[in-house]
C-alpha positions in Angstrom: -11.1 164.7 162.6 -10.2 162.3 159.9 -8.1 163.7 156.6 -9.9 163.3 152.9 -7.8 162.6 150.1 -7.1 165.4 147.5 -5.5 163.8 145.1 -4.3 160.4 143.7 -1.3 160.8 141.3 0.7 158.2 139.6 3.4 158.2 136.2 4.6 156.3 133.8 2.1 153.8 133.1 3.2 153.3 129.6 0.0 151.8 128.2 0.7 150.5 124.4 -0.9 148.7 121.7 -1.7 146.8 119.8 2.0 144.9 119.3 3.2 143.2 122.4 4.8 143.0 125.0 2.1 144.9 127.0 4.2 147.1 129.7 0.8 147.8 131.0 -1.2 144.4 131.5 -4.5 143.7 132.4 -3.8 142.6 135.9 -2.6 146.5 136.0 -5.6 147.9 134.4 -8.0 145.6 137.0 -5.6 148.0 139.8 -5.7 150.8 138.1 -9.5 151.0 138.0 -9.9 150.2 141.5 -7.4 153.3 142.2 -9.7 155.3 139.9 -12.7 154.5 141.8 -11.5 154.8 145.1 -10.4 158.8 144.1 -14.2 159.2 142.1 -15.7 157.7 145.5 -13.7 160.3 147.9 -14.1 163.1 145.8 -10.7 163.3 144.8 -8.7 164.4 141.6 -6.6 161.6 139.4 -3.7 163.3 138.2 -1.6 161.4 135.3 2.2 162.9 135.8 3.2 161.6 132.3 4.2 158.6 129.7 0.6 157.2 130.7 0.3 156.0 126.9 3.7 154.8 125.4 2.6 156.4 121.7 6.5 156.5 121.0 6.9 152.7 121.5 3.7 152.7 119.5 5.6 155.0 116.4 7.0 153.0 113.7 11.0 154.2 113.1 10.4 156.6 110.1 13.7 155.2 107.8 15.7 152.3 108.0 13.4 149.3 109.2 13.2 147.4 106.4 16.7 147.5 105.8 17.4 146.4 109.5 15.4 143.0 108.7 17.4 143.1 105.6 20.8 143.1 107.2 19.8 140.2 109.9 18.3 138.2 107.3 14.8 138.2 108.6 11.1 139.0 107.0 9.8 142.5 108.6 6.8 141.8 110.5 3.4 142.0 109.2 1.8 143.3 112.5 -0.6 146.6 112.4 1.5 150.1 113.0 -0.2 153.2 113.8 1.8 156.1 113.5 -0.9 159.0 113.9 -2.3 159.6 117.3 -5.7 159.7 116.5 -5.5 155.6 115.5 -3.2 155.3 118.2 -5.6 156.2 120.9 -8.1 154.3 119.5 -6.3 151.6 119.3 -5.4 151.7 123.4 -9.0 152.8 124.0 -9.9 148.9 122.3 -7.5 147.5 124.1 -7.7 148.8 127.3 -11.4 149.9 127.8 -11.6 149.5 132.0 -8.9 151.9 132.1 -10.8 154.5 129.2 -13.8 153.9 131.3 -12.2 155.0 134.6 -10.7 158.1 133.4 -14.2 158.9 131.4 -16.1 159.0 134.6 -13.5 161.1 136.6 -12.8 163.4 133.2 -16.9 163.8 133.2 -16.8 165.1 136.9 -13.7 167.6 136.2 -11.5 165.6 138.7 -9.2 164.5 135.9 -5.4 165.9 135.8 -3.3 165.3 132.9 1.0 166.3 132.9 2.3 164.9 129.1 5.1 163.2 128.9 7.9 162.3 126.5 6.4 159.4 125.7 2.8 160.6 124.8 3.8 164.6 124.3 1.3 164.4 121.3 -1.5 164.4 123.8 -0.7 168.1 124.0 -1.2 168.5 119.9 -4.6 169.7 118.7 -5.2 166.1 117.6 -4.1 164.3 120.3 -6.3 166.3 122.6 -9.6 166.1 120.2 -9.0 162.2 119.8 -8.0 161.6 123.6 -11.2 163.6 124.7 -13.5 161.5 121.9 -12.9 158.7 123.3 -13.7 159.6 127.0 -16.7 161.0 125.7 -15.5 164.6 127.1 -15.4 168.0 126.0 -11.3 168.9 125.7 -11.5 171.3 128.6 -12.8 168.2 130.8 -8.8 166.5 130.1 -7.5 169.2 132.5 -4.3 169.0 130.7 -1.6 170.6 131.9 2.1 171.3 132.2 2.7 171.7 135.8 -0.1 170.7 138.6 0.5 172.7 142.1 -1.7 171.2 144.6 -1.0 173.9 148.3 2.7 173.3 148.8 3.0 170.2 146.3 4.4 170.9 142.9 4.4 168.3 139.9 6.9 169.0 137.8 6.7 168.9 133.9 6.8 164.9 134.1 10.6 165.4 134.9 12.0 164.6 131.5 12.7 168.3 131.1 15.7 167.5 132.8 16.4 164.3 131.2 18.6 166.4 127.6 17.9 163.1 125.4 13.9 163.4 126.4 13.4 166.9 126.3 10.3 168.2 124.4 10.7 171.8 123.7 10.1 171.3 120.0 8.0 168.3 120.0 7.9 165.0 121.2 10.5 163.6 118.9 14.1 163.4 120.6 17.0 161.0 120.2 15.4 159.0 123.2 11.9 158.6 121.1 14.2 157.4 118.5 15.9 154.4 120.3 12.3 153.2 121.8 10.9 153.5 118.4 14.3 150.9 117.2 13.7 148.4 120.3 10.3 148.3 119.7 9.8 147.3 115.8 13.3 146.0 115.4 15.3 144.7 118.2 12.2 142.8 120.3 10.0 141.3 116.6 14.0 140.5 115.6 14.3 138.5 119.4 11.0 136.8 118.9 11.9 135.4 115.2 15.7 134.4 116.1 14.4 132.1 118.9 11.2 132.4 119.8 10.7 130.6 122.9 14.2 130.7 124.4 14.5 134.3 124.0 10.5 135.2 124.8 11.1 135.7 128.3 14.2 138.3 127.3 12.1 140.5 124.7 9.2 140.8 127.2 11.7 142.7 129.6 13.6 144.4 127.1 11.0 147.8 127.0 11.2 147.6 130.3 15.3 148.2 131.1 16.5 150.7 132.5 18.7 152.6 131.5 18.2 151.2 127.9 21.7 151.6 127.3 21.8 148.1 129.0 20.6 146.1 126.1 23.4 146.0 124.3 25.4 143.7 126.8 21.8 142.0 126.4 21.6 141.1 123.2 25.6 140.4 123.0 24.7 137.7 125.9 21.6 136.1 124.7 21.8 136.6 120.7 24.8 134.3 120.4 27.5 134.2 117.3 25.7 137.1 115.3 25.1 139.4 118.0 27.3 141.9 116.6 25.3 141.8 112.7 22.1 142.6 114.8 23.6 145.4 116.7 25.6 147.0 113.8 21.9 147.0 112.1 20.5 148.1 115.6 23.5 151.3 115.0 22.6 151.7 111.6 19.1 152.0 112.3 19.4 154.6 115.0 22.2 156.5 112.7 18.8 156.6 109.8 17.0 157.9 112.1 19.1 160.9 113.3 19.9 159.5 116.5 23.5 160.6 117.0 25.1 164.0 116.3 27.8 165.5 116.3 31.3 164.0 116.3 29.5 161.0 117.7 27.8 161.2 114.0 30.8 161.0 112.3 32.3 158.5 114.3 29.3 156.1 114.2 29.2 156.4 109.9 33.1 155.9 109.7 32.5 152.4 111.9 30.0 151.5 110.1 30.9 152.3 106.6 34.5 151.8 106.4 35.9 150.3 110.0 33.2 147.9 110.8 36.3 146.3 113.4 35.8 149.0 115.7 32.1 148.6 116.5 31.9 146.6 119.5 29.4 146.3 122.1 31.3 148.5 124.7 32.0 151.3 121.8 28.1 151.2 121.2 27.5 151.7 124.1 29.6 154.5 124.7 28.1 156.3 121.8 24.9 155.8 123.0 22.9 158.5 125.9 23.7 157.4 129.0 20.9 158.2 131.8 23.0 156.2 134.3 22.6 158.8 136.6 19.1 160.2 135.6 18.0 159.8 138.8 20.8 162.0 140.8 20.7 164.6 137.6 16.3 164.6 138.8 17.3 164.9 142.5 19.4 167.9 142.2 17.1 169.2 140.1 14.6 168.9 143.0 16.0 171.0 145.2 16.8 173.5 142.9 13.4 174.0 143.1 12.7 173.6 146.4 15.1 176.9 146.5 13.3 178.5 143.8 10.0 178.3 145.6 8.0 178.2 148.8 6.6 174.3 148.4 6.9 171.6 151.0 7.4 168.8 148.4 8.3 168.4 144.5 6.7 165.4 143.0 8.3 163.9 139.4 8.0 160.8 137.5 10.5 160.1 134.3 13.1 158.1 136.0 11.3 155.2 136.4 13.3 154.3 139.9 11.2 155.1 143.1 12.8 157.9 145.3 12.2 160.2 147.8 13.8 162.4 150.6 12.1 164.4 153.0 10.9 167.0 150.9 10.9 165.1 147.3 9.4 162.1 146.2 9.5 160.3 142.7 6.7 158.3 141.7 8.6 155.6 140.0 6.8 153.2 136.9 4.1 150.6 136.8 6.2 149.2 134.2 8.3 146.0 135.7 11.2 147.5 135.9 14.2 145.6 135.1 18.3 146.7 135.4 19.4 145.1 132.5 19.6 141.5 130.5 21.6 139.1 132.0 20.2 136.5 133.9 20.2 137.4 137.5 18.5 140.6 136.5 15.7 139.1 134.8 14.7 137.4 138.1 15.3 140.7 140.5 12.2 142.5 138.9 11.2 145.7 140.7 7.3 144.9 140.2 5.8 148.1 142.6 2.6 150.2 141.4 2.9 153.2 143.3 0.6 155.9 144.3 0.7 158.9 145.6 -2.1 160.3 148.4 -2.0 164.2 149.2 -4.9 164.8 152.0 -6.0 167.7 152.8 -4.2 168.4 156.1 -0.8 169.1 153.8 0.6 165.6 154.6 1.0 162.8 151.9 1.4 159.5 150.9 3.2 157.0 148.8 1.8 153.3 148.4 2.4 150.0 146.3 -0.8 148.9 145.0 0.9 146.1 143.6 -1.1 143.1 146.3 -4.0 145.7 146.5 -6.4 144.2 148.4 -8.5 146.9 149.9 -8.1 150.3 149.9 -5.0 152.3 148.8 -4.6 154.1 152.0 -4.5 150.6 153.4 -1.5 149.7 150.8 1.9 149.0 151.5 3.5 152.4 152.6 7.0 153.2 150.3 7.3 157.6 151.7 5.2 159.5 154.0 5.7 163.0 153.9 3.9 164.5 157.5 2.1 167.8 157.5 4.7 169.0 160.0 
């Protein structure tokens, strides 16, 4: 007797509009709907595990940007920014409609699963539900938001960036890591497209997309040139607005800035910036803590970005492109998977890259395999 899919679940899609780069492209969105469909056509459930809409990258910083293109001696750009979530949905619905129409048709039949994310943790606002469901022509209910999906002995976590301290969204979806993809968004990528368009194109398309974003910095000091430290003391100074740092790190950051501008270099930025370097052990452990703490086979997270999986824990990685850092051999060593994951209903499960899909997803290259038994 042949197994039937349950469930199709994927994270981290990071769709964005309408200022580019796209992390989400429409090569994605043509593979994303055939995913979709394949889970309508087997009577399966789509469950989004998170950051499916990057409405932080989409967010405007709230202080400080004009002064940014002040102190690099460039004109802030003139592009459209939506900073309230009912324009920002409509804004990706416009952009991406294949992808709004796929999730309409399985939100209509109840087989829709939504987990936010740090990245789109206004979904979960009155607002952001009511716009979200508008535009799939649903009733609210239909969105099948949650904050943990359990699925027989598979447990979704909350996204996994409960884990992550600089993601956390206990008290809303604003957190120091909100903050620094706000800056890299409408400062440091519009700044890298001004300075040198063409040369440095290729660098601020992959610049959303390192991680950890820490990385940048040695970035921008390799590819920016003789004022690479003016742009990342107004990078600092931008996060510092914007109540990134805390603490003695606070103090330290306004006392470089204000009176002992010598001392900030790209390593001590760095330093005083979150490091998620090891995000990914921190989300393992985490793992089995819960794989103590309850009687599940497998616990299934997003968040890190970085594919992962033992025998009883998988992570579903990005569909972003996901790139180490800046430097030159990393922008040619892009990890460029689209994975999915396949719980059937004999308790086994499935991870695939539908990155060359050419049939179905069962068919797809097989990344973790997780057997019944």
């Amino acid at each position: 007797m042949s197994r039937r899919p349950l469930i199709y679940a994927l994270s981290d899609l990071h769709l964005q509009a309408p200022i580019e780069p796209y992390l989400f492209t429409r090569d994605k969105e043509a593979t994303f709907r055939r995913v979709a469909e394949e889970a309508h056509a087997t009577g399966a459930t789509l469950l989004l595990a998170g950051d499916v809409f990057d409405l932080t990258g989409m967010t405007p910083p709230s202080f400080g940007l004009a002064e940014f293109f002040q102190a690099i001696h460039q004109p802030a750009p003139s592009a459209p920014i939506h900073d309230q979530v009912e324009t920002q949905i409509g804004a990706l619905a416009e952009t991406f409609p294949d992808f709004f129409s796929a999730l309409s048709k399985l939100a209509s039949a109840k087989r829709l699963r939504l987990i936010p994310g740090n990245h789109d943790w206004a979904l979960s606002s009155d607002s952001g539900k009511r716009a979200l469901a508008d535009r799939l022509h649903v009733d609210v209910a239909d969105l099948g938001m949650q904050v943990t999906y359990e699925l027989g002995s598979y447990f979704f976590s909350c996204h996994g960036n409960e884990y992550d301290s600089a993601n956390t969204t206990r008290d809303g979806w604003r957190n120091s890591g909100s903050v620094i993809t706000a800056a890299v968004y409408h400062a440091i990528i519009p700044a890298m497209k001004q300075h040198d368009g063409k040369r440095l194109s290729k660098v601020a398309q992959a610049v959303p997309a390192v991680r950890p974003e820490e990385n940048i910095v040695a970035g921008i000091e390799l590819h920016w040139g003789d004022d690479a430290k003016t742009l990342l003391l107004a990078f600092v100074q931008l996060l510092y607005a914007n109540g990134y740092f805390t603490g003695f790190d606070k103090v330290r950051v306004w006392l470089a800035t204000r009176l002992f501008r010598f001392l900030l270099t790209p390593d001590s930025i760095r330093d005083a910036l979150r490091d998620d370097t090891n995000l990914s052990a921190t989300t393992r452990e985490q793992a089995r803590r819960l794989l103590r703490d309850k009687s599940l086979k497998v616990i299934v997270m997003g968040h890190t970005h970085e594919l992962d999986a033992t025998k009883h824990y998988v992570n579903l990685g990005t569909w972003i492109d996901h790139v180490p850092g800046l430097a030159h051999a990393d922008l040619v060593k892009v990890d460029r998977s689209l994975p999915v994951l396949i719980v059937y209903d004999d308790d086994s499960a499935a991870l695939h890259d539908c990155r060359q899909l050419t049939g179905a997803v069962t068919d797809a290259h097989l990344l973790w395999e997780h057997d019944k038994d």
